[in-house]
C-alpha positions, 0 to 999 in steps of 0.5 A: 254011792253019793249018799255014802260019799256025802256021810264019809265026809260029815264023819271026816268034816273037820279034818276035811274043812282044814285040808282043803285050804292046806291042799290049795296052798300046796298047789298054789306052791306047785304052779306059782301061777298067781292067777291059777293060784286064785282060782284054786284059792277060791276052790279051796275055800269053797269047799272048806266054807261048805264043809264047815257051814254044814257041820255047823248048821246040822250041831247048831240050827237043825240039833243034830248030834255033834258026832265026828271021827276023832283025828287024834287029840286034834281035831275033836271039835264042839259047839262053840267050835263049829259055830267059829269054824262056820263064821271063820270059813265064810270070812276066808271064803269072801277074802280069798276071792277079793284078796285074790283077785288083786295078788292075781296081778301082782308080783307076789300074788301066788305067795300071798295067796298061799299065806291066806290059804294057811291063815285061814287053815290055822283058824279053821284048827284052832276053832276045831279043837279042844287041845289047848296045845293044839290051839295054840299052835293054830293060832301061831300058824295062822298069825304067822302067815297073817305076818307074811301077807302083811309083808309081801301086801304093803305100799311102799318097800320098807313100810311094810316090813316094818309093819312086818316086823312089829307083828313079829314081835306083838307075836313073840310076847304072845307066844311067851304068854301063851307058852307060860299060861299053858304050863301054869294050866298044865300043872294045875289040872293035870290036862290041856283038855278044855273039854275035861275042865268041867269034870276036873275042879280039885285043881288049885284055881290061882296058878289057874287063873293065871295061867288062863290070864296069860294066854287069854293075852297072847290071843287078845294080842293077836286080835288087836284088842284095845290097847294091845294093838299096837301093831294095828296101826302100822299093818293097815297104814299101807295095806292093800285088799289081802292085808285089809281082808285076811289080816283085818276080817279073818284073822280078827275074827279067828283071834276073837272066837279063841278068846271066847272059846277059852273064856266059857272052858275057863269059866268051870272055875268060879274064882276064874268067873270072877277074875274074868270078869274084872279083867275083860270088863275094863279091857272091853271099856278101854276097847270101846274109848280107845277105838273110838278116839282113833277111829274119830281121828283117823284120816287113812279110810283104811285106819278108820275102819280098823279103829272102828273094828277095834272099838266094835271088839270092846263089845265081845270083851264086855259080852265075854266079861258076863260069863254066862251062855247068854253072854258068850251068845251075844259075843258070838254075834257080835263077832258075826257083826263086826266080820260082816261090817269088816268084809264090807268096809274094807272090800268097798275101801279097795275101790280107789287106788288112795286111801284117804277119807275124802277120796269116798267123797261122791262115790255113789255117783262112780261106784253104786255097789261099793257105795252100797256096800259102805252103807251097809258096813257103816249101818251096822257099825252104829247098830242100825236096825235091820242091820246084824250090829244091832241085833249084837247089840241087843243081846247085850242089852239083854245079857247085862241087864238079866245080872243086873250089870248096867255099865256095860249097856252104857258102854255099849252106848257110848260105842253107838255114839261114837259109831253114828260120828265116824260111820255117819260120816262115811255115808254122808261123804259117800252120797252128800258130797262132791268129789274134789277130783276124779279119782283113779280106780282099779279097772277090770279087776275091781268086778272080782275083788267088790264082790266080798264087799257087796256080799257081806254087806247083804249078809249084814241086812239079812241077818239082821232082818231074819236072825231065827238062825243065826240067833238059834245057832249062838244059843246053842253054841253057847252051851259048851258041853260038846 
């Protein structure tokens, strides 16, 4: 009986995967208790984490046939897609118990936590998909609930909704991108099919490539990719743990993994292969300097790790720009990299009640888990051995060096540099220097909401110390053929 229970659900598991956080919001609505709404959050999460880690594990690691009940033409998922639905349903799961945890006591907890529940529903859609259409409204749902945690998450009461109201608009133009690409992409293969691309190439490849240019920008966008990320800057400057966790480790990695996915369906065209590449190469440079520079230049710990996630994106752009399995691999783990270090970082910032970089000055002598957890993120930020950032980046190393493209190797260098200023600097406040004055903390409430953070951060050293799954699960995720 719980053996046919267990199968129903794997034939059902993404359908499954993307009702539980929907039906957790439902209920959020229904009570507006914003501490029970909590506990059904973290629930709700659970069981999308468990369903999607095993699809994703029997695909990817154990090579059992991706075989699911067709959900209409929505949900119909592939590799690539469950390795992102994987990544992405462990990344709400950590957020939504330490997001959780703080909207619990504020006034507005229930509503924030139901607009977590539906990001990550949103991604969890996008990722199980090969409908462009589908996609795309995925990744509209989720980055519209992503607006409305911003705005009910911030200090203050106009700054946040003028962060609010700066998404919006960042979403506008990526809708009309994405709208217009889809229909270029439409009437040039006859089909929004990913998955029929490879077996359609008779299409004329410019409107094509345009197409596929247009809605690779409206989801670059909504990752706050370099230098499109014009609303990063105000969404975290008075952000509080749901914005920093949902907005910053969920929705970013959400919004990446899109953009892989839609590179490797798009690469069948080889004129599109090499237009990809001479658009996401400079992008990922760009990424890497500009990143780097604010980050380098932050004073607000909230927008230093913002920036340097930032700057770690520019690695997945160069990853991407190679158009090749091993190139969209080490994409993959370098998106796994920068969720790990992003849940640590921010989840470990959220221990004071300021967000000023001197404000971490001295904290291992106050807060030994959070001092671990900043450690942890920071060393995998520089690409530390034995840490996940610099298995990422090795595979790129390899991936670069095996078409003989060397630049972005230096680029890539160039990132590792500026990583040892800005995350060097956060160890060395965080266990070389005296705290200037005590610093308020969040009480009771903190045991809850460090726990994300102090997780990731031991995700980040395990992986990098036994990466035999995870590297067998990108390789395989890598080749797109469902």
């Amino acid at each position: 009986m719980i053996e046919d229970a267990i199968a129903l659900a794997r034939v059902h598991a993404p359908l499954l995967a993307v009702a539980a956080p929907i039906a957790g919001a439902a209920l959020c609505i229904v009570t507006l208790n914003a501490r029970f709404g909590w506990i059904i959050g973290v629930f709700a999460s659970l069981i999308s984490a468990a369903i999607a880690t095993d699809l994703a594990a029997r695909a990817l690691v154990f090579g059992a046939p991706l075989r699911t009940a067709a959900e209409g033409v929505a949900l119909v998922p592939d590799r690539l897609g469950a390795f992102a639905a994987g990544v992405v349903s462990v990344a709400a799961l950590l957020a939504a118990i330490g997001a959780g945890a703080r909207a619990s006591a504020s006034r507005d907890g229930a509503l924030t936590i139901v607009l977590v529940l539906l990001s990550a529903a949103g991604w969890l859609a996008a990722a199980y998909t090969t409908n462009a259409l589908v996609l795309m409204l995925g990744t509209e749902i989720a980055w519209l609930a992503g607006v409305g945690v911003v705005a009910l998450g911030g200090e203050g009461k106009r700054t946040p909704l003028n962060a609010a109201a700066r998404m919006l608009s960042v979403g506008a133009v990526g809708v009309a991108f994405s709208m217009v690409g889809l229909a270029l992409i439409a009437d040039a293969t006859g089909t929004l099919s990913l998955s029929m691309l490879a077996e359609n190439l008779s299409f004329d490849s410019q409107p094509f490539s345009v197409g596929f240019a247009l809605v690779l920008g409206g989801v670059a966008l909504k990752a706050g990719v370099a230098p499109f990320h014009l609303w990063v800057g105000a969404a975290f400057t008075r952000a509080n743990a749901a914005t920093l966790l949902a907005v910053g480790c969920v929705s970013a990695a959400g919004a990446l993994l899109a953009i892989v996915r839609v590179v490797s369906y798009g690469v069948v065209a080889p004129e599109f292969g090499a237009a990809v590449f001479w658009a996401l190469a400079p992008l990922g440079v760009a990424c890497v300097v500009i990143g780097s520079v604010q980050a380098i230049g932050a004073r607000d710990l909230r927008r230093l790790i913002a920036y340097a996630l930032t700057a770690q994106m520019g690695g997945v752009m160069l990853c991407v720009s190679l158009g090749s399995p091993a190139g969209f691999a080490a994409g993959l783990i370098q998106i796994t990299a920068i969720v790990g270090a992003g849940l640590a970082l921010f989840g470990a910032a959220t221990v004071s009640e300021s967000y000023k970089v001197n404000d971490i000055d001295g904290l291992a002598r106050r807060a030994p888990f959070s001092s671990a957890a900043f450690t942890f993120g920071a060393a995998s930020l520089i690409g530390a051995p034995m840490t996940i950032g610099f298995l990422g980046r090795w595979r790129l190393v390899e991936a670069g060096v095996g078409v003989d493209w060397w630049w972005p190797v230096g680029a890539m260098t160039l990132a590792s540099l500026a990583a040892v200023f800005y995350g060097g600097q956060l160890i060395e406040r965080v266990y070389f220097r005296r705290a200037q004055e005590v610093q308020a903390r969040s009480g009771d409430r903190w045991r809850y909401a460090s726990f994300p953070a102090l997780a990731a951060g031991v995700i980040v050293i395990a992986l990098g110390l036994a990466p035999q799954a995870l590297l067998a699960a990108a390789d395989a995720a890598a080749m797109v053929a469902p």
